[in-house]
C-alpha positions as a Markdown table, in Angstrom:
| # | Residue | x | y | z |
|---|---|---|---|---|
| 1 | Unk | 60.4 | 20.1 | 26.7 |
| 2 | Unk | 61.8 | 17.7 | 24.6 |
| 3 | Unk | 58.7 | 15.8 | 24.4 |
| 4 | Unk | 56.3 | 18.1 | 24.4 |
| 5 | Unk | 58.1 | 19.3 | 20.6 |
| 6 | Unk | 58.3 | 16.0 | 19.4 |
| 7 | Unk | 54.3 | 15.5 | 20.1 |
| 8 | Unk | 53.7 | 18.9 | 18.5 |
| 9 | Unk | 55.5 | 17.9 | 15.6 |
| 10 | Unk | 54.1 | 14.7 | 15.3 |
| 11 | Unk | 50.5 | 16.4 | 15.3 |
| 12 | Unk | 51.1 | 19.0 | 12.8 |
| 13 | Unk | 53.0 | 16.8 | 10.2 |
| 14 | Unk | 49.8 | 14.6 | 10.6 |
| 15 | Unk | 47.3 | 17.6 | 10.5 |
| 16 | Unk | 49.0 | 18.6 | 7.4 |
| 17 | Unk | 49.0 | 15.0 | 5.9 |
| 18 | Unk | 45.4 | 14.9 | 6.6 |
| 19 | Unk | 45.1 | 18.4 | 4.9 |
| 20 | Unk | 46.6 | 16.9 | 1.7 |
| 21 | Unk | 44.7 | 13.8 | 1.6 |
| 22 | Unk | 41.5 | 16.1 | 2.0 |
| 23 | Unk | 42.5 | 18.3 | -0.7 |
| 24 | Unk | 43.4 | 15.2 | -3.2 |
| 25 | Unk | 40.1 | 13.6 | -2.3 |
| 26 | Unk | 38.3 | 16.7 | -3.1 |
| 27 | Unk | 40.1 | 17.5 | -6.2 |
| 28 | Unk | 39.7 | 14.1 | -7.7 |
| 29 | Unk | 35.8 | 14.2 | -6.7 |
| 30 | Unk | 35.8 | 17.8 | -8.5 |
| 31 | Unk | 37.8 | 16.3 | -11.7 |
| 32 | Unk | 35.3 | 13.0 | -11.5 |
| 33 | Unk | 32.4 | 15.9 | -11.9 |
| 34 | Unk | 34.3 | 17.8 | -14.4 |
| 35 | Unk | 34.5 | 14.4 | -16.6 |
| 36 | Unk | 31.0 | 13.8 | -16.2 |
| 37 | Unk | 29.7 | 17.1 | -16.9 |
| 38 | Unk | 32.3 | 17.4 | -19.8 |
| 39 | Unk | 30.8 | 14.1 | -21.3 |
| 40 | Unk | 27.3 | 15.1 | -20.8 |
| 41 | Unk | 28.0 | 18.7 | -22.7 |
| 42 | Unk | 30.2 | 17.7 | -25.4 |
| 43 | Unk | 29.0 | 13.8 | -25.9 |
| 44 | Unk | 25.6 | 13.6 | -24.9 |
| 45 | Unk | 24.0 | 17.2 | -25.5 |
| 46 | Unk | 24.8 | 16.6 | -29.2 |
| 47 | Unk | 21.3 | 14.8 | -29.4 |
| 48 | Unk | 19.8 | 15.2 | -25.6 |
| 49 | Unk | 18.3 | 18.4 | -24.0 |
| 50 | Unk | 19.4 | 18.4 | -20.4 |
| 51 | Unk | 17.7 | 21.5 | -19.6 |
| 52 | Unk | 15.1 | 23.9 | -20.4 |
| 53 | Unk | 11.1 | 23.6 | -20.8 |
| 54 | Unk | 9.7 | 20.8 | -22.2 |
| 55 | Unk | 10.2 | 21.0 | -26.7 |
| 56 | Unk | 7.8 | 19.0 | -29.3 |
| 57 | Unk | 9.3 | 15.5 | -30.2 |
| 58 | Unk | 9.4 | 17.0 | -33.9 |
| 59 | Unk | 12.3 | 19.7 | -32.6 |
| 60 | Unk | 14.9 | 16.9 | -31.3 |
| 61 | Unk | 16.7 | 14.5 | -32.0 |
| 62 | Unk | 16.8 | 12.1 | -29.0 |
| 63 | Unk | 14.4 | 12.0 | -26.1 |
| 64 | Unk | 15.0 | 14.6 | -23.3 |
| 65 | Unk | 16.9 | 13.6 | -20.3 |
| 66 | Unk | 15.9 | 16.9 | -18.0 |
| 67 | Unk | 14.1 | 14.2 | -15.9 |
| 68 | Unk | 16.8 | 11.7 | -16.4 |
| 69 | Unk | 18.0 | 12.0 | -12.8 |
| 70 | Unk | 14.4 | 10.6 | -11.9 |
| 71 | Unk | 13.7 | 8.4 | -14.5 |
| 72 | Unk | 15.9 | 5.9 | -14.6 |
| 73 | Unk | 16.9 | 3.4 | -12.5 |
| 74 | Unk | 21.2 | 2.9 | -11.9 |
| 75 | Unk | 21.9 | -1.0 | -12.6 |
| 76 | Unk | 19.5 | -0.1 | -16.5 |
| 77 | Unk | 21.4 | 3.1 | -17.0 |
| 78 | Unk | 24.5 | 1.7 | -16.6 |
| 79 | Unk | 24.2 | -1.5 | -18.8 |
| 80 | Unk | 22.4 | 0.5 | -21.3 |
| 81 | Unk | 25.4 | 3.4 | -21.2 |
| 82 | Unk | 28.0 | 0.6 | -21.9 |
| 83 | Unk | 25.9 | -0.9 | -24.9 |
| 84 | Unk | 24.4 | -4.0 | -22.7 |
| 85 | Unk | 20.9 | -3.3 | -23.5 |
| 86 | Unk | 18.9 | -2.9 | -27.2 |
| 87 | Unk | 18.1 | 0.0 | -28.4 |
| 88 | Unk | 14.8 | 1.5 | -27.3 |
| 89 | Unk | 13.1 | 3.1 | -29.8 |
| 90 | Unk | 12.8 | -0.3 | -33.0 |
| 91 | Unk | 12.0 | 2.4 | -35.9 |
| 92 | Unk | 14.6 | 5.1 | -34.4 |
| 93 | Unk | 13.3 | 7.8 | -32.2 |
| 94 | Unk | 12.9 | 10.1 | -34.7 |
| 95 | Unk | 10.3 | 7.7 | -37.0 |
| 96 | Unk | 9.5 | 10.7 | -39.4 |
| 97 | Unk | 13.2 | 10.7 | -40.8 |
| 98 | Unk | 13.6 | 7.4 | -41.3 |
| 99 | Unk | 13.1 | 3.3 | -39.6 |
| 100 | Unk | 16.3 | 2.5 | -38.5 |
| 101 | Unk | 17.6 | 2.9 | -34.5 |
| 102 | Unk | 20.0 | 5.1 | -33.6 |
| 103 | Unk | 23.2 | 3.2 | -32.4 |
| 104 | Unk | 24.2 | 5.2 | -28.8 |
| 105 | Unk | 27.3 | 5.7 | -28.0 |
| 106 | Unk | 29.3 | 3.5 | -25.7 |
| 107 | Unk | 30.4 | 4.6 | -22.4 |
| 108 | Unk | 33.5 | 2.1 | -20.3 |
| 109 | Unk | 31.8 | 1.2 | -16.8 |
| 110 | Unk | 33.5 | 3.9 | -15.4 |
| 111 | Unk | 31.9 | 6.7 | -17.4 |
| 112 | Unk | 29.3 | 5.1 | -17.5 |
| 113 | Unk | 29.0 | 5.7 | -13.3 |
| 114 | Unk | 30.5 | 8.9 | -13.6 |
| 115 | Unk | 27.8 | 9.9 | -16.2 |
| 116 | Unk | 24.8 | 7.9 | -13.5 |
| 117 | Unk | 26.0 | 10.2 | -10.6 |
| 118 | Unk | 25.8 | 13.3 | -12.3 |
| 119 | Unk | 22.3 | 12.5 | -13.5 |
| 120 | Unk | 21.1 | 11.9 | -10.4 |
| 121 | Unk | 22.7 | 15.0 | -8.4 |
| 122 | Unk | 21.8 | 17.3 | -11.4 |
| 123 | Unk | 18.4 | 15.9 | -13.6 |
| 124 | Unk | 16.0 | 16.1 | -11.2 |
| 125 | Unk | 12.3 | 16.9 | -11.8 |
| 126 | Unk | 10.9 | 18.6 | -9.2 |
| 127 | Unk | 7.2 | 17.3 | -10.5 |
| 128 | Unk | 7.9 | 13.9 | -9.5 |
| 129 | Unk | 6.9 | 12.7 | -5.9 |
| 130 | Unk | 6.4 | 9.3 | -4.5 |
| 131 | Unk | 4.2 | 7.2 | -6.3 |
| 132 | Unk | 0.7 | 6.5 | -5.2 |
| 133 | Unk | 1.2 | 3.0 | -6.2 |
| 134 | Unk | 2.5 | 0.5 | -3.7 |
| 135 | Unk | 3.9 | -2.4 | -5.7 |
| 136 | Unk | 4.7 | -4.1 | -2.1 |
| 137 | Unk | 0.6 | -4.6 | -2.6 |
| 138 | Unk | 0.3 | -4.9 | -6.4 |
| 139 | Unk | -1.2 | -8.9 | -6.6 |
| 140 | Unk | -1.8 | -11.0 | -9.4 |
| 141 | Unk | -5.0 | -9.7 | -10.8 |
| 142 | Unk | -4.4 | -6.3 | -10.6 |
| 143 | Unk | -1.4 | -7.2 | -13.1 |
| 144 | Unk | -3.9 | -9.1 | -15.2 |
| 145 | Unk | -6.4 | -5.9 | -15.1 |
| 146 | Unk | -3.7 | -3.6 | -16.0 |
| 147 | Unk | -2.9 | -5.6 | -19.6 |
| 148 | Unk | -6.1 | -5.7 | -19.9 |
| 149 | Unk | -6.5 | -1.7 | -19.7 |
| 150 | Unk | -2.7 | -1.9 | -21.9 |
| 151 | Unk | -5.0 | -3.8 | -24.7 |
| 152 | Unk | -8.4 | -1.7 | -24.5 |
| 153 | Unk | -6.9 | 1.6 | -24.5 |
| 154 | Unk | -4.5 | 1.0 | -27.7 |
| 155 | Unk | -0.9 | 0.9 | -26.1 |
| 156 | Unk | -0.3 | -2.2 | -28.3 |
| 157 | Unk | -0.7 | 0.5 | -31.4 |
| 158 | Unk | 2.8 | 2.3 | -30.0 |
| 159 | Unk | 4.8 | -0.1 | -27.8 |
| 160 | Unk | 5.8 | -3.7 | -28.2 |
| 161 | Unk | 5.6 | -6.2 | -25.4 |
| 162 | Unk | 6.5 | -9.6 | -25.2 |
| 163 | Unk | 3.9 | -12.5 | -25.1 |
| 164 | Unk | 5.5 | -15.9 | -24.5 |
| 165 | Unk | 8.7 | -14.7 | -25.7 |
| 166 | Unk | 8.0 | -13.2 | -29.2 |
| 167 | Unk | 8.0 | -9.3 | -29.3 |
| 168 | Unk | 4.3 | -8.1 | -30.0 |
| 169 | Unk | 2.7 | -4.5 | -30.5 |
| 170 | Unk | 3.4 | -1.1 | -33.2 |
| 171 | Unk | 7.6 | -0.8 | -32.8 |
| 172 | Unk | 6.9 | 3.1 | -33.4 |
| 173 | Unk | 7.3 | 3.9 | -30.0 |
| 174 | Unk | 9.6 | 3.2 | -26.8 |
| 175 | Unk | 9.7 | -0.9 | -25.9 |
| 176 | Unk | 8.1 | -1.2 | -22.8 |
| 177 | Unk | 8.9 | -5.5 | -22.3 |
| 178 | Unk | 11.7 | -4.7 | -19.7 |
| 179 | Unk | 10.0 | -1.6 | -18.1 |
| 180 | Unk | 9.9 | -2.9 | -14.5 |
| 181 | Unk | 13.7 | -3.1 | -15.1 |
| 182 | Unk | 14.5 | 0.2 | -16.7 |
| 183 | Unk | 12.1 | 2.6 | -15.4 |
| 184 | Unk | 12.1 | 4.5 | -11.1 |
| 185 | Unk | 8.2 | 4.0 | -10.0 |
| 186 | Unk | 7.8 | 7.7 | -9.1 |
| 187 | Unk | 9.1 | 9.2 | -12.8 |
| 188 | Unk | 6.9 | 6.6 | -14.5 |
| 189 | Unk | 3.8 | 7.6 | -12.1 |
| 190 | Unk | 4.2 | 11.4 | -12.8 |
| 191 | Unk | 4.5 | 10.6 | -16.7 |
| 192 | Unk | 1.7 | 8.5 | -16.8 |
| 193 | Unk | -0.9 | 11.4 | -15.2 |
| 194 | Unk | -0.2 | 13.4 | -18.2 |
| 195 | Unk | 2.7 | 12.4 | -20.9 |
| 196 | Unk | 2.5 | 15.9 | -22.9 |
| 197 | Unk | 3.8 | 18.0 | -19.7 |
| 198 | Unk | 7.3 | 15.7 | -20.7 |
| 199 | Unk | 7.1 | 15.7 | -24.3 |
| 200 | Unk | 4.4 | 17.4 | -26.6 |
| 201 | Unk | 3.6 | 15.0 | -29.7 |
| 202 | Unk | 5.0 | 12.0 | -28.4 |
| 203 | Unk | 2.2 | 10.0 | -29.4 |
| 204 | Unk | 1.1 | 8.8 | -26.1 |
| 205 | Unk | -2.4 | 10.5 | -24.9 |
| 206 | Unk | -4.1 | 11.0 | -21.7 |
| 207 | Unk | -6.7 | 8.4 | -21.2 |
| 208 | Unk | -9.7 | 8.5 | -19.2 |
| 209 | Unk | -8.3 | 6.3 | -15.8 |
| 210 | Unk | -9.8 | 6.3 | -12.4 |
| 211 | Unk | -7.6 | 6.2 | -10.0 |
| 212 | Unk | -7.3 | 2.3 | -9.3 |
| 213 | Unk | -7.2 | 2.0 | -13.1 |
| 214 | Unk | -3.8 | 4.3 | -13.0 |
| 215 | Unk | -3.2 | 1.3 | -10.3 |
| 216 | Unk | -3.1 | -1.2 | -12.2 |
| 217 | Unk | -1.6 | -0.2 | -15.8 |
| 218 | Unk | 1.5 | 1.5 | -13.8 |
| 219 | Unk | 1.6 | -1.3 | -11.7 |
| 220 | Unk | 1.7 | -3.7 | -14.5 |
| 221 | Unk | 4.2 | -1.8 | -16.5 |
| 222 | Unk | 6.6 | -2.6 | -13.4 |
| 223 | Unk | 6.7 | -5.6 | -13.7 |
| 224 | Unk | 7.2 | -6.3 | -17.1 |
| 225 | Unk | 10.5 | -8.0 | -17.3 |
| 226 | Unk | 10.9 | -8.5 | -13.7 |
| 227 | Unk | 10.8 | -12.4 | -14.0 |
| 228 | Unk | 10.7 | -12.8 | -10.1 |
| 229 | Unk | 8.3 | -10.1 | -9.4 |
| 230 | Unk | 6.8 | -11.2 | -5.9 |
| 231 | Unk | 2.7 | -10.8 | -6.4 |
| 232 | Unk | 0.7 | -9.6 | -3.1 |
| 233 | Unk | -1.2 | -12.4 | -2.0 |
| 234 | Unk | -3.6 | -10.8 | 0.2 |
| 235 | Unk | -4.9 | -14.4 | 1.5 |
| 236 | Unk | -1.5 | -14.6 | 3.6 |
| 237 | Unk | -2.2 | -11.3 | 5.9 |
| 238 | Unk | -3.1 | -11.3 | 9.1 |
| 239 | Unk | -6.9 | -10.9 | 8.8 |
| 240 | Unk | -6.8 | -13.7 | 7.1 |
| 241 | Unk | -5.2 | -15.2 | 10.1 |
| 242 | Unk | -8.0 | -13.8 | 12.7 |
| 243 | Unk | -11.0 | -15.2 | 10.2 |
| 244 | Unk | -14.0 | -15.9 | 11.8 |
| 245 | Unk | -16.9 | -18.1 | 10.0 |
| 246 | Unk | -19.4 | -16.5 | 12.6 |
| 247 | Unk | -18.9 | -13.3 | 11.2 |
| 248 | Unk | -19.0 | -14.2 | 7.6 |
| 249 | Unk | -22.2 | -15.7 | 8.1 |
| 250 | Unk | -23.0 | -11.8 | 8.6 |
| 251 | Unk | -21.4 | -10.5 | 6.0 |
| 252 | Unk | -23.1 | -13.2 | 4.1 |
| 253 | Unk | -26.0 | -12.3 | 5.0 |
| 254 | Unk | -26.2 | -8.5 | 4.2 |
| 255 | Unk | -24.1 | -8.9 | 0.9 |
| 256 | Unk | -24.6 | -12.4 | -1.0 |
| 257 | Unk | -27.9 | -13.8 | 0.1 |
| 258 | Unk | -30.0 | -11.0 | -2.0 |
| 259 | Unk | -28.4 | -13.3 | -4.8 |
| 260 | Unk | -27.3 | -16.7 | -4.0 |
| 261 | Unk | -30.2 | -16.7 | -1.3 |
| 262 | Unk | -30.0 | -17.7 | 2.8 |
| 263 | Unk | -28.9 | -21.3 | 2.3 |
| 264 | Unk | -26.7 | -20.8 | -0.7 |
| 265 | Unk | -29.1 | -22.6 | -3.2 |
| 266 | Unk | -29.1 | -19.4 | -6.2 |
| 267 | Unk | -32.7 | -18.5 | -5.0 |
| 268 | Unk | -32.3 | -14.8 | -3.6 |
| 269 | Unk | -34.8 | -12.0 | -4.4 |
| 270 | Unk | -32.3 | -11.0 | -7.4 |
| 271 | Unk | -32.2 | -14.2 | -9.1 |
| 272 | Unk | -35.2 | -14.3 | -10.9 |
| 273 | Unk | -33.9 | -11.5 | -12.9 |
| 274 | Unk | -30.1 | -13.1 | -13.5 |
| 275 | Unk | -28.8 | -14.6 | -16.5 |
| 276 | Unk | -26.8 | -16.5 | -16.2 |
| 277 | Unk | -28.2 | -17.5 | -12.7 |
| 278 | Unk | -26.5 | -16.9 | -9.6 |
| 279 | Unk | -23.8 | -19.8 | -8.3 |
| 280 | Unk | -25.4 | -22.2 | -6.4 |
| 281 | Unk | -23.3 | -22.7 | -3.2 |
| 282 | Unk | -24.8 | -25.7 | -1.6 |
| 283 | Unk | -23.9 | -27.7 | -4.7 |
| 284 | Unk | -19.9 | -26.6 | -4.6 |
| 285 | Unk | -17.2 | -27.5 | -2.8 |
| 286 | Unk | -16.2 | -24.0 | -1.4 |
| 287 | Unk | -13.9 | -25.9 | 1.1 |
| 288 | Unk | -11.6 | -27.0 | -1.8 |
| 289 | Unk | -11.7 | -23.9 | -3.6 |
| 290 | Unk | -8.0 | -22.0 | -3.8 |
| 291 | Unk | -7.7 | -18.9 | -1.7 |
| 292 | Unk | -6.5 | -17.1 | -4.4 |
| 293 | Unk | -9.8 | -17.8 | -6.6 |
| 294 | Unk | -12.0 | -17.1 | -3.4 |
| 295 | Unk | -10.4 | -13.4 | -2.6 |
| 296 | Unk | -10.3 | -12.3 | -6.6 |
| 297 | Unk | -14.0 | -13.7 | -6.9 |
| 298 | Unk | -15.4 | -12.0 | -3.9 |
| 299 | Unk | -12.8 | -8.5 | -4.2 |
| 300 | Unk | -12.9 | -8.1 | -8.3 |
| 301 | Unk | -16.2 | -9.6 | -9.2 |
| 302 | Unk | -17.1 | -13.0 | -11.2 |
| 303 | Unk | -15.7 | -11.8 | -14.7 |
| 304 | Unk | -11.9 | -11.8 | -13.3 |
| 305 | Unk | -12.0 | -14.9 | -13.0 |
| 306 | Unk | -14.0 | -15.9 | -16.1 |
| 307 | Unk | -17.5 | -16.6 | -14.6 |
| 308 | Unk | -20.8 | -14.3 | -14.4 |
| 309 | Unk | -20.4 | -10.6 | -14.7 |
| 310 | Unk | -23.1 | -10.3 | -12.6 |
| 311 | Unk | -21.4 | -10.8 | -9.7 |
| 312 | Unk | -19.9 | -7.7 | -8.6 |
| 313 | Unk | -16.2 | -6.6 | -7.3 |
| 314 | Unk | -16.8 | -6.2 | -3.5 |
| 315 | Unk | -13.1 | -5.1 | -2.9 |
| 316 | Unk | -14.2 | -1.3 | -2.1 |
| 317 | Unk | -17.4 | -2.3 | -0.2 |
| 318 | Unk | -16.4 | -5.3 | 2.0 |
| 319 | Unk | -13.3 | -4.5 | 4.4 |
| 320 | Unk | -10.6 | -6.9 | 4.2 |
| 321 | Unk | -11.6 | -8.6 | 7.5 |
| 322 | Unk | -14.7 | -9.1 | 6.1 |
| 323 | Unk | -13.7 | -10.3 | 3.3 |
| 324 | Unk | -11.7 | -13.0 | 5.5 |
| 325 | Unk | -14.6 | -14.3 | 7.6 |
| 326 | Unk | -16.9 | -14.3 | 4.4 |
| 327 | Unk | -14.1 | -16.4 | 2.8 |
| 328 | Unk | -14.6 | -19.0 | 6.1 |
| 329 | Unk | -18.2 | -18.7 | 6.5 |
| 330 | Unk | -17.9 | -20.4 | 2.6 |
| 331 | Unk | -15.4 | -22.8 | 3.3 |
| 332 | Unk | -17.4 | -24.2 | 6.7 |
| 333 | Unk | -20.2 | -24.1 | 4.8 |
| 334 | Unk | -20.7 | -25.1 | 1.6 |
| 335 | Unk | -18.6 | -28.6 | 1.3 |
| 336 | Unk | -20.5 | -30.2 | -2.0 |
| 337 | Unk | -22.4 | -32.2 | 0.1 |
């Protein structure tokens, strides 16, 4: 009887211990939201809007932060919070009333995570779904195509970059040289279908894109300032592996001979018409060319890699596979002989 008390005891003293640890755990969670909401209201509402519909650039003070939640990404935030990272806007956010930056307040680290955690349980954009863009597949050229659409379509008139280390571009807008590191793929993919729907008469415009164009300039924007950004290399995958020459000489057949004509020697049906002529494969050493040269020729067409537009970008016509085998028919081929 004895016993059976002593065990009863024992169990309910550590019930209620348990009870009292729960309730401290909880109320310490509850006063870590109450700090970060408290600094949010009373700190950071005095320039951002955390809520409500989307307000002209000309009617605030800082940028919005409804979307910060999404927009974002932690290890940034938190250095830029505690003062680790420049200022984001060179002429000040607000270039009408005046060209100096805004110095932000500086949270201590563990504000600074407080402040991180409530943004992501409590700015959240509901627009924003998973990206289209698969940087696990972004290569090399498609990074090279997207600056390329960065310089045609005027970004350099808003946002600096950097070019071998020197800041380039207008300073009027947001600096866009460690976006890969600042920035979540998905937010960045929703802005960049239509900027307006986050802030009317932010300067930045829809432009005309197709989709693989939206490819490659939000792909490239990621990986500015990610030194160690691993590139795709398509060349590695396993059709690549399972190439067959005998095949290629197919593929050949039905796509490249109309040009560079049946034994490689520029005299296809479409030459006579071609100037510049068309490559004369017997006379190169296809066998020494780099895979990576080989793929972007045949996939993006002769002017990515600085030789005739006139050859066409066979990426969306030629499956992978094919592309493979047409890539060994060349090599087995055409040796310079």
């Amino acid at each position: 009887m004895t016993t059976l008390n002593s065990g009863f005891n024992h169990r309910g003293c550590f019930g209620l211990l348990m009870l009292v640890l729960l309730l401290s755990f909880n109320a310490n969670a509850w006063a870590d939201s109450q700090t970060a909401k408290d600094l949010v209201k009373n700190s950071c509402s005095t320039c951002h809007k955390f809520e409500g519909k989307p307000e002209s650039k000309f009617n605030l003070k800082a940028p919005d932060l409804m979307w910060g939640g999404n927009k974002y990404q932690r290890s940034w935030l938190l250095r830029y919070l505690q003062g680790k990272e420049e200022n984001l806007y060179p002429k000040g956010y607000r270039w009408d009333q005046g060209s100096e930056p805004f110095k932000h307040t500086t949270l201590s680290e563990a504000q600074a995570n407080k402040v991180a955690d409530y943004f992501e349980k409590n700015l959240l954009d509901k627009r924003v779904e998973k990206s289209f863009v698969d940087m696990s597949t972004f290569n090399e050229m498609e990074k090279n195509l997207g600056e390329k659409i960065y310089r045609d379509f005027s970004c350099f008139g808003c946002h600096q970059i950097k070019e071998d280390g020197k800041k380039i571009g207008g300073p009027i807008s947001v600096t866009l040289y460690d976006a890969g590191k600042r920035y979540n793929l998905d937010w960045w993919t929703q802005f960049a279908k239509n900027p307006q729907d986050f802030t009317p008469h932010s300067g930045e415009y829809l432009a005309d894109l197709t989709p693989l164009q939206a490819r490659y300039i939000i792909g490239y924007v990621m990986t500015l300032g990610v030194e160690d950004f691993n590139y795709f290399k398509p060349w590695e995958t396993e059709p690549f592996k399972k190439a067959d020459a005998k095949r290629g000489s197919k593929v050949y057949k039905e796509y490249c001979v109309q040009c560079h004509g049946p034994q490689g020697r520029g005299d296809g049906p479409g030459a006579s018409g071609l100037d510049p002529k068309p490559a004369v494969h017997a006379d190169l050493p296809l066998s020494d060319y780099p895979d990576d040269y080989l793929y972007f020729l045949i996939y993006y067409g002769g002017k990515s890699v600085g030789k005739s537009p006139n050859m066409p970008n066979w990426g969306l016509t030629i499956p992978t596979q094919g592309i493979a085998d047409v890539i060994a028919y060349l090599r087995t081929t055409f040796k310079g002989n």
